[in-house]
N, C-alpha and C positions, 0 to 999 in steps of 0.2 A: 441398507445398501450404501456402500462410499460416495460421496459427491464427486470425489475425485479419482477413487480407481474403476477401472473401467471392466467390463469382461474379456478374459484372455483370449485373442485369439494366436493359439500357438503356432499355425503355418505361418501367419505375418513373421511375427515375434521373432521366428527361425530364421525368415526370410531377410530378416533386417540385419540381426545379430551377423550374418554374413558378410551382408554389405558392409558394416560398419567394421567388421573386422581387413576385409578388402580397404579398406581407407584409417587404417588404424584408430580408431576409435575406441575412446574407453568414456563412460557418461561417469560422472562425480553424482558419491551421494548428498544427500542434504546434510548429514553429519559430518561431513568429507567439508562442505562449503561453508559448515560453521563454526569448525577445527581444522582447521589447511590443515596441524600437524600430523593427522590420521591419514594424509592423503601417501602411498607408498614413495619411497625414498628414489624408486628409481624415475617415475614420472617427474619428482623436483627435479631432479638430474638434468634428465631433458628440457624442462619448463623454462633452464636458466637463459639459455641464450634464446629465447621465442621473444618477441616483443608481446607488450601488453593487444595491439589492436590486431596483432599474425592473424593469418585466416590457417589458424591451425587448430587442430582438433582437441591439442590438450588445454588450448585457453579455455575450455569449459570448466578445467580447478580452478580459473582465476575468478569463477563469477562468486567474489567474495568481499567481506567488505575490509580484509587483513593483505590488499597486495602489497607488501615493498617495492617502489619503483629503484630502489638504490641497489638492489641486490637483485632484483627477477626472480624474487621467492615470498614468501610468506613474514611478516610481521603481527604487531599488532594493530589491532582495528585505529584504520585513518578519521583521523574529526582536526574540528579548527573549535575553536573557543574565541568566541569575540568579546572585547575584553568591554568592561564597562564605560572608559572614554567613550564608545561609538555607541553602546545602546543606550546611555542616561541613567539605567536603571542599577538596583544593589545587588538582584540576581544574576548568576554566568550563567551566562547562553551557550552550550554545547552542541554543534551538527557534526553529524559523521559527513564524511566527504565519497559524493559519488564519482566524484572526478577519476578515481582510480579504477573502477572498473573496465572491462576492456569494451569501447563503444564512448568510455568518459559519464556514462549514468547509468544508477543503480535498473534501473528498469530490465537489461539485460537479464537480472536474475528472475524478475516477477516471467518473462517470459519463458524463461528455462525450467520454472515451475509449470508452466502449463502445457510446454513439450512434450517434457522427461514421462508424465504420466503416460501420455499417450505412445511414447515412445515402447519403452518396456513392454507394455498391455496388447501391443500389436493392430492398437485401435487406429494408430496413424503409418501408414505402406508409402517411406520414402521415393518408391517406383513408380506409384500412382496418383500420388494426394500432394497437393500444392497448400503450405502452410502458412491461412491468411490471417493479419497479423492488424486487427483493426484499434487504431491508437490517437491519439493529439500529440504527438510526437518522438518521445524515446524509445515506448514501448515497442515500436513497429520498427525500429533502427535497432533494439537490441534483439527481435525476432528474428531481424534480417543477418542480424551476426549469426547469431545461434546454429540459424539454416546454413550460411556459406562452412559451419566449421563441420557440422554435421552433413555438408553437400547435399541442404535438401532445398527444393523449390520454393521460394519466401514472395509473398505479395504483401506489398505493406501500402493500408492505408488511414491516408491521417488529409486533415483541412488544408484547402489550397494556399490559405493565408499562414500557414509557417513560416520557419527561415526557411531562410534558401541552402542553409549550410545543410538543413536533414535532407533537401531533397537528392542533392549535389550526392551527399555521401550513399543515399541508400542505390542512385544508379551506380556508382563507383562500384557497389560490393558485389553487383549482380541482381538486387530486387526488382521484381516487378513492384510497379508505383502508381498509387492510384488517388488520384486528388479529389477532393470531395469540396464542395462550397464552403464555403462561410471558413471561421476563424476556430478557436480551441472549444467555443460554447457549442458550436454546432455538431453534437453528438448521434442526435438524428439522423443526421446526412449521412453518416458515417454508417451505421446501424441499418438505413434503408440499402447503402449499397451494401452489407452483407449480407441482406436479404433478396439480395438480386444474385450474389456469387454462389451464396446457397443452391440454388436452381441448379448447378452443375455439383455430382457428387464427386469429381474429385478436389472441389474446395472445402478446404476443412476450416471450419472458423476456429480462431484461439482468442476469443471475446477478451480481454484484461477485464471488462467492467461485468463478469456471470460466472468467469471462471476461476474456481477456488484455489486452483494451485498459484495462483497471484497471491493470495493475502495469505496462504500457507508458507511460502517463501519468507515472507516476511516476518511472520509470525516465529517459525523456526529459524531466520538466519540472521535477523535486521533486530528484534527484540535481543536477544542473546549479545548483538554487539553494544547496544545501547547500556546495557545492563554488565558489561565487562567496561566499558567506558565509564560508568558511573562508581564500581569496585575501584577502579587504579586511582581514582582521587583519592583513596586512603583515608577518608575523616570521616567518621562516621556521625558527625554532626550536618556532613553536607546532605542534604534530603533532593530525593529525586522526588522532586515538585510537580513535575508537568512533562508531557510529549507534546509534541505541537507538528502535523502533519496537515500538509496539503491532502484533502480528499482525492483532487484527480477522479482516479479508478479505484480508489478504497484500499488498494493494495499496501501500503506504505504504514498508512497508521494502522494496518492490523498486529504492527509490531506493539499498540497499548495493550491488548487484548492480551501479549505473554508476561507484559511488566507488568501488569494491574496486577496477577499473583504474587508477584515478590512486593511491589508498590501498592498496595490497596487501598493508600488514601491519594493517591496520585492523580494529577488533572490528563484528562486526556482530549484536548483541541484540534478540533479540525480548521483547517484554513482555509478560505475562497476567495472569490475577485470578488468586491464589494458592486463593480459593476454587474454580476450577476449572482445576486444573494440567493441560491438556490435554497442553502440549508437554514441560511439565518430568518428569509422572507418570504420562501416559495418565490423567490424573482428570478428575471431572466434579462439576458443582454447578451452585449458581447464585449469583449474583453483582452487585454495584451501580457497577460501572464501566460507562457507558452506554457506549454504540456500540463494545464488541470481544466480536463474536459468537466462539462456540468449541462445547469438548465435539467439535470435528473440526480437520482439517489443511487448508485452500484447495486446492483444483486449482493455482489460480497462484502457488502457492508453492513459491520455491526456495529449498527446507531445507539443500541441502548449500552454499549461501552463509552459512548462518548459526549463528554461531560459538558464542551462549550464548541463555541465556533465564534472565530475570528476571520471577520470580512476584510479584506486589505486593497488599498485602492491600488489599481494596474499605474498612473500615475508616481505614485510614491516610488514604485518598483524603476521606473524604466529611468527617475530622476538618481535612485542611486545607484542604478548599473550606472550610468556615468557617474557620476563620482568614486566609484569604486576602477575606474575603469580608463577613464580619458586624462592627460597628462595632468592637466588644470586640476583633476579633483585629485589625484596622488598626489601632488605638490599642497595642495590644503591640508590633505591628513597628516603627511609630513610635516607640516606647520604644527599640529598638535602637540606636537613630540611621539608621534607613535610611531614606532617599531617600525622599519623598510619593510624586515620579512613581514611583517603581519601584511601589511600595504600591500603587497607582492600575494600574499594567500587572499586577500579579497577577490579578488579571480578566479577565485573555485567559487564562488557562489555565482550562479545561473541569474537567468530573471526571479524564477519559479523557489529559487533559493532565498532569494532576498525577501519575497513574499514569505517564507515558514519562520525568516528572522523578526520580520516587520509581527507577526501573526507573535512570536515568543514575548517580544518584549509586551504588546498587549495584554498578553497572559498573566505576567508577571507584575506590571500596572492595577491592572484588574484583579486580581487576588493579594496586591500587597507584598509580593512576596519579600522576601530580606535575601544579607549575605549567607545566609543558610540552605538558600535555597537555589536548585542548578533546575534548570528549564534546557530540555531535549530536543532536539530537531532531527531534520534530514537535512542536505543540501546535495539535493539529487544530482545536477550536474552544472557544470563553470559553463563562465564569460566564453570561451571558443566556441562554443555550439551560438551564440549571440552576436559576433562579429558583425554582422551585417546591419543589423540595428542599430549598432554605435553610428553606422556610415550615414543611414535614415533618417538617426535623432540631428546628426550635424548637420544634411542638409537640410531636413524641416525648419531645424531649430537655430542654424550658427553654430560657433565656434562656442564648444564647453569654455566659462572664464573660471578664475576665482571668483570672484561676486554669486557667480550661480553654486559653487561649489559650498559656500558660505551658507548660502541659502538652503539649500538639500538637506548639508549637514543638517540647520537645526529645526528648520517643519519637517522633514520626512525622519528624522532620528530622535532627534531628544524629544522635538513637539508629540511624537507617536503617542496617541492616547488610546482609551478602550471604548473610544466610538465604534460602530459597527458590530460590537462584542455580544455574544449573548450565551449567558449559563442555558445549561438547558436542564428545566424542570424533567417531571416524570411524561406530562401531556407532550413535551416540548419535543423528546424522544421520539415518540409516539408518530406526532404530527409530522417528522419527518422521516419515518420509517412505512407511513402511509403514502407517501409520494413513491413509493416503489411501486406500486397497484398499478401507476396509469404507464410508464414508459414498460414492467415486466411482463404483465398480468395482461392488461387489455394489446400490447402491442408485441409483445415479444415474446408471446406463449407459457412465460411461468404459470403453476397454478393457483388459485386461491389456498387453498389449503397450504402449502409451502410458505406461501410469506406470512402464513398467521404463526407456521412452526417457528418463521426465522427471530420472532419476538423475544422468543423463548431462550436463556441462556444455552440449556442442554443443545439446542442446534448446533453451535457455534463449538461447544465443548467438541460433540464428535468429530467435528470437521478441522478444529486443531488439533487434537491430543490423541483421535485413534487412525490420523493416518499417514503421520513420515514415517513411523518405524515398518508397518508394510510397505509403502512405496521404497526407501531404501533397502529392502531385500528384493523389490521386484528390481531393482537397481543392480543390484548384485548379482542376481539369477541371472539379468538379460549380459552382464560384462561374462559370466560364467559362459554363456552360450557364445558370446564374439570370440572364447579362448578355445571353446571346442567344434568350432565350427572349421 
């Protein structure tokens, strides 16, 4: 039985396919999101003059990682390359850029993977069911888009200690909002209230951190771009070395799980706040890397794919959002001799960005790597979602100088070591794929039997490889029924 497709119920199904046609709506398939080209000519037509953030229905093609912001259409896959002046190291560092999604981070998509299933299948009644959207930050902001473009009822909750910028935005879109204690570690909180919205059947949970169509997204949409970003370097001596992904929701690096076929000797890193070494130490804390909840293991995470984990100090992070970010430290890098535009593209990287760059060069330290070799990332989303922290660090801290900028630059960049770092043996797997038993198992209802499957490669195989091509027909079938309806 699919993890992810669900049983049909056709009066929904019908019932929807109507409304959706009543509000013009057409859902993109996953092959549609990871070829814009296959998307029909006459929707690009329209798409051109929409902005990327419209509360309109067709921005659902944009939830891609190929928007061109220059034309209002389709390109190829957006990344930054940070050049070796700034990381120390002889390896390039590669992130695709989540900036351009429409929300400004990739997470949009992880949640449109968890929709769309429900959507098609009839198992979610946009008339009835209010779509809760439980997050540490993007994931419940890209929920909340999804919902305003699809006009369905969105409840997003995430830790009271965010910015201010997500809460701001998600009353703006129309979401219900619901704050939970503590800061990005406190997963729990989070977890117990949707164990309290459960009680009422018309809340439908869309868990990021249990349910599959989050790392399927990824897997089908986010590997493929990585893997067409590592084709256009043209040299076939450059070796894809390494992915390096913030855990979060497990969602993000399920895109090693599609390179490990093409890359088979390739590293696959996960990254966390060294203040709560979850993976590296069974630890816990709390921590100022926004959006990578922890203190537990994902259900959708497949631990025995992944090779090491790099702990990264929240510290480090928030010293080079300013420098990347406040006048004093652009005026430093420009003392470098580096590039305005590069200087100016540092601003696409987030907090939570800077943290998979800090986690790459690790990597790269750690393994040795040379000029042959390119280390992969994400950079889920920029400095604008972060505004208000610049405001927080000036008043805690003063006025960013050069002096401090000097300093940044070279303990949190060049000094970057592979402290915190740790390969993971066969036990090392193990022992953190058993941490899933106390937050699934004893609290959250999964079964024993389940997480002893989830060990097992073949799990993982069925739940990537035998289920977008049914979901894009049930994709199909349900746009077929909005045409005949």
């Amino acid at each position: 039985m699919s993890k992810i497709i669900g049983t049909i119920n056709k009066e929904i199904r019908a019932k929807t396919a109507k409304r959706c046609k009543e509000r013009n709506i057409i859902l993109p398939t996953f092959k549609q999101l990871r070829n814009p080209e296959l998307i029909p000519q006459e929707i690009k037509d329209k798409l051109k003059p929409i902005g990327l953030w419209d509360i309109n229905p067709l921005n659902l093609f944009r939830i891609t990682w190929k928007n061109d912001i220059n034309t209002g259409l389709f390109g190829d896959v957006n990344y930054l390359e940070i050049p070796r002046e700034l990381t120390g190291i002889k390896a390039r560092v590669i992130g695709l850029v989540g900036k351009y999604f429409p929300t400004g981070a990739h997470k949009v998509g992880a949640a449109y993977g968890c929709l769309a299933p429900r959507m098609v299948t009839g198992e979610f009644d946009p008339t009835y069911h209010k779509a809760v959207w439980p997050s540490t930050g993007n994931y419940c902001r890209g929920g909340a888009f999804d919902c305003a473009l699809l006009d369905v009822a969105a409840v997003a909750i995430l830790p009271e200690e965010m910015s201010q910028e997500r809460f701001s935005w998600l009353k703006s879109i129309g979401s219900e909002v619901i704050a939970t204690p503590g800061c990005e570690s406190n997963v729990k909180e989070i977890y117990d209230k949707c164990d309290e919205l459960r009680l009422d059947p018309r809340n439908l949970i869309l868990n990021q951190f249990d349910e599959f169509g989050n790392p399927l997204y990824h897997y089908e949409i986010t590997g493929p771009a990585l893997e067409e970003v590592h084709v256009a370097q043209s040299n076939p001596k450059k070796k894809f070395a390494a992915y390096v992904s913030a855990t979060g929701s497990a969602g993000t690096i399920a895109a090693g799980d599609y390179l490990r076929k093409l890359y088979p000797h390739m590293k696959v890193v996960a990254s966390e706040a060294a203040e709560c070494p979850t993976l590296l130490n069974n630890g816990f804390g709390g921590h100022r890397i926004e959006g990578i909840g922890d203190k537990h293991v994902p259900w959708v995470h497949n631990v025995r794919n992944t090779d090491a984990v790099a702990a990264i100090r929240d510290e480090d992070c928030m010293r080079l959002f300013r420098l990347f970010n406040e006048p004093a430290g652009t005026a430093f890098l420009q003392s470098l001799g580096l590039k305005p535009e590069l200087i100016k593209d540092l601003s696409l990287l987030g907090i939570s960005s800077i943290a998979n760059l800090l986690a790459s060069i690790k990597t790269a330290k750690y393994f040795e790597m040379d000029e042959n070799d390119i280390v992969f990332t994400v950079f889920t989303d920029a400095a604008d979602m972060y505004a208000s922290r610049l405001t927080e660090l000036t008043e805690d801290r003063g006025t960013y100088s050069s002096i401090s900028a000097a300093i940044d630059f070279n303990t949190c960049l060049l000094a970057q070591s592979y402290d915190n770092f740790l390969e993971l043996s066969y036990q090392d797997k193990k022992r953190i794929h058993n941490l899933k038993y106390y937050t699934w198992v004893e609290q959250q209802g999964k079964t024993y039997e389940e997480i002893l499957e989830q060990w097992h490669p073949e799990y993982w195989t069925e739940i990537f490889e035998n289920n977008v091509e049914p979901l894009d027909i049930l994709i199909e079938e349900f746009n077929d029924l909005i045409l005949k309806s």
